[in-house]
N, C-alpha and C positions, 0 to 999 in steps of 0.2 A: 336425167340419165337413169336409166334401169341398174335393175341391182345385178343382172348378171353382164351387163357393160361395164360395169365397176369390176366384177372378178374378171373380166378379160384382159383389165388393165393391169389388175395385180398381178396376171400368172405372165404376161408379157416384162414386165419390170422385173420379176422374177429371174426371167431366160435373161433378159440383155443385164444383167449384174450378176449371175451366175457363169453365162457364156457356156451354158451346159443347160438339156431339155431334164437331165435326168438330176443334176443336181438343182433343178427348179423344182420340178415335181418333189422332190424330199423337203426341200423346204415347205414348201405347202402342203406336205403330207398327202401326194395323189401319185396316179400312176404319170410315166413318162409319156405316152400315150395319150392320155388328155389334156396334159398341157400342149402338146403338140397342135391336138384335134381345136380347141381353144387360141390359139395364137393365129393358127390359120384362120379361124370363123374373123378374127379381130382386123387382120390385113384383109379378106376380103368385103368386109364391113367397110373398112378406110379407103378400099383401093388403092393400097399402096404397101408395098414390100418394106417389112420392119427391122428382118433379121435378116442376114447372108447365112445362108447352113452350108456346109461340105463334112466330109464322112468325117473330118478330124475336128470341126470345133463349129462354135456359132458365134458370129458377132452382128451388132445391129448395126443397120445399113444407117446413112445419115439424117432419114426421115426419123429411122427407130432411137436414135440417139439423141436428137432433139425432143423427141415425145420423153423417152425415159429420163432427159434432165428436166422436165414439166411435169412430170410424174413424182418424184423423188421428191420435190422437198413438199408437195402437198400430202403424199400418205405419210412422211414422216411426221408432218404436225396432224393429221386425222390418229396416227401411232400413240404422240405427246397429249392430246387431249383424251385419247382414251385410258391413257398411265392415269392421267390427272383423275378420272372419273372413277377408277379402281381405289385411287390413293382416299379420294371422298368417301367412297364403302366403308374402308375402314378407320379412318382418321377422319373424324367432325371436322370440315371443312364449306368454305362456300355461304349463301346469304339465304337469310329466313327473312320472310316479308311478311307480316301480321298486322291486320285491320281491329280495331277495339276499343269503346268506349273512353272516356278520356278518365272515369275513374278505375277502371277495371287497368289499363294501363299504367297508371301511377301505384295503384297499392300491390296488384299481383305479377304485372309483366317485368316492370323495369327491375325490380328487386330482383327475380330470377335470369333475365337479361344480363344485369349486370355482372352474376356469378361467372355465368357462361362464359359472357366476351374476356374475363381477367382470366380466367381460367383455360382456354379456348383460343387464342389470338388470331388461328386462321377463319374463326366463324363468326360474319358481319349479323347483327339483325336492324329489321328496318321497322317501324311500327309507325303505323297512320290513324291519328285519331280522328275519328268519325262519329258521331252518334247516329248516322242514320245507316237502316240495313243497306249492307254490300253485298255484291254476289263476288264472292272472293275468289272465286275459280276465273268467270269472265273477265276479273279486275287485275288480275294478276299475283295476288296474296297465297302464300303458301296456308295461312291458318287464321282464322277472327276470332274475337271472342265477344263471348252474347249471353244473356243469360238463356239458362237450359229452358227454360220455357218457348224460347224466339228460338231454337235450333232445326233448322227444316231434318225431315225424317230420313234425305238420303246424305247425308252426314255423320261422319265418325264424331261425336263428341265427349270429349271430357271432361272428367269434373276438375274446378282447379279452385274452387274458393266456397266458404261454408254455405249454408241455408242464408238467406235474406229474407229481411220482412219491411212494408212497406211502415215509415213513421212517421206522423203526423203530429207537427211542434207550432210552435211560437214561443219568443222573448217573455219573460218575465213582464215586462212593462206591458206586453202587448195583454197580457191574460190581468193587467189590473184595471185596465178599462173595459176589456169583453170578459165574460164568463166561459167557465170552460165546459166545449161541447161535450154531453153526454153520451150520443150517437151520434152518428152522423145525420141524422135529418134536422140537426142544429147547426148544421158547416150553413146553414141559409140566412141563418144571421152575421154571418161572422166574414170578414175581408180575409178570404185567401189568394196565393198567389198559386197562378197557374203556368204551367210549362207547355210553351206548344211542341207538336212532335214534329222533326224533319221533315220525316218519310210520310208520310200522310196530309201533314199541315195544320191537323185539329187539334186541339186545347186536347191534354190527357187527363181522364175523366175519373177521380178519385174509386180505387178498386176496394171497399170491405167484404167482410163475411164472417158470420157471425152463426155460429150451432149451425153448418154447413150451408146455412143461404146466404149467397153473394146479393152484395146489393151497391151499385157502382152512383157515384153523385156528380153530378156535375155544379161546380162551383166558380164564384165569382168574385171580383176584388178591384182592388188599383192599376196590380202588376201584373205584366205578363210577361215571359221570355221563351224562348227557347233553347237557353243555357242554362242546365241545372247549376251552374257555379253562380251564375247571377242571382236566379231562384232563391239560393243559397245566403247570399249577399243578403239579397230583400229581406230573409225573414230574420236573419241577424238584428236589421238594421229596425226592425219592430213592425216592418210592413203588412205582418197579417200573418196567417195561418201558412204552412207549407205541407206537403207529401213529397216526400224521397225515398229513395231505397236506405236502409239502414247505416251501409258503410258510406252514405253522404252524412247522416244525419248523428251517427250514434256516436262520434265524438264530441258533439255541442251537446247533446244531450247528458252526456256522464259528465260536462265539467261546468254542466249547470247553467252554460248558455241559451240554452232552451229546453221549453218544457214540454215533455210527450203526453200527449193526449191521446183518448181510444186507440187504446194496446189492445185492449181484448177485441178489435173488431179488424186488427192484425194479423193474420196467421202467416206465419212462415213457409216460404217459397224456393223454388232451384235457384242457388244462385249464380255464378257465373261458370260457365264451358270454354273451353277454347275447341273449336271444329274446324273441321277439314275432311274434304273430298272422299268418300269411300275409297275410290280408284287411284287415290295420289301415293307414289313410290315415297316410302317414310327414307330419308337418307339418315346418315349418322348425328347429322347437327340435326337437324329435327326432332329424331326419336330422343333425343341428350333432353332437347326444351321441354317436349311432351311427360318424359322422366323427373324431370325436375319442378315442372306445375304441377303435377297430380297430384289432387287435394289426398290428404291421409285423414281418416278421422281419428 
């Protein structure tokens, strides 16, 4: 249906519930004269006569009476769901769908998730963990989160969690049989465990740099997963050498579970964004989450 078939139908539901040309035009804010001109275009569009007119009143014929009970209860819910759409503008309301790493979810989402929804009753959120890249717009996600380095350029992103840097550990026990690497051009001796990637399929390939030259390793061992939690697992359990991002690693590390090795060949990196669509309408529940992730320093 075209959009001026839709007004032809309004300004006729208007006349047969007014029972007056000129008290439909004021409702609709127009001359009497085009609702007229407009009701005529619509019966000869139908071929079929909608209203009876005479010099003293109008009522609609029983074709026009069956249409305007057909009419009626749909624009009053097209009516209800546009109240509901107003009431969203100003009252956070409605569902937030958000794609995101399963640790960026656990330490930065659900914590502020959770403020919202207690806070909030009428705003659901949904969050799908993923480790490999989504196209969130195609997928149906209102927002993802990635670290600021993986954030494509035509993306709104924000910061919502500190610098990260990549840490490279083992178990006590593991470093009384090996020696601990000086540089990485010694990771060649040593049993690490490697993480393959999703989205790609390849083994992910140890990133240092050092007095600004990167110099990337590729390494070898027992274990391999494609679940940083397993990874995790392994090197707990004395498997060999690991690489993580910090906030996998930096609590075994401070409580002596494991031991970090080449810090200096570490530097600190973006670390996590929440993005979304340049062109996406921010509603109220949205802009609330967006408000309430945004990292402070």
């Amino acid at each position: 249906m075209r959009r001026e078939e839709m007004g032809d139908l309004m300004a006729f539901l208007a006349v047969a519930e007014e029972r007056s040309f000129t008290r439909a035009a004021a409702r609709l804010g127009t001359s009497q004269s085009a609702v007229s001109a407009v009701v005529r275009r619509l019966e000869e569009r139908l071929d079929v006569r909608l209203l009876t007119r005479t010099t003293r009143s109008v009522s609609p014929t029983e074709a026009g009476e069956r249409l305007a009970q057909t009419l009626r209860p749909a624009f009053d819910d097209i009516e209800a769901q546009l109240a509901t759409l107003d009431e969203m503008r100003s009252h956070p309301a409605g569902t937030i769908r958000l794609n995101s790493s399963r640790m960026a979810a656990a330490n930065l989402l659900m914590p502020v998730a959770n403020r919202i929804m207690a806070d909030h009753p009428d705003v659901k959120i949904e969050i799908s963990v993923d480790s490999r890249f989504t196209d969130i717009a195609k997928d149906g996600f209102d927002a993802g989160v990635r670290l600021g380095e993986s954030v494509d350029k035509d993306m709104i992103g924000v910061r919502i969690g500190p610098e990260l840097e990549m840490v490279v550990a083992a178990t006590p026990d593991y470093f009384r049989a090996y020696p601990k690497p000086e540089t990485p051009y010694d990771l060649t001796g040593h049993n690490c465990i490697n993480l393959r990637l999703l989205t790609l399929g390849g083994l992910y390939v140890w990133e240092f740099e050092k007095d600004g030259r990167p110099l990337n390793v590729r390494v070898d061992g027992q274990f391999t997963c494609s679940d940083s939690g397993l990874v995790l697992d392994a090197a707990l359990a004395g498997r060999g050498l690991v690489c993580l991002p910090s906030d996998h690693l930096g609590p075994y590390v401070e409580d002596g579970r494991l031991i970090r090795v080449l810090a200096d060949w570490c530097p600190p990196f973006a670390g996590y964004y929440l993005y979304y669509p340049s062109r996406r309408q921010v509603t109220p529940a949205f802009r609330l989450l967006i408000d309430a992730l945004r990292w402070k320093d």
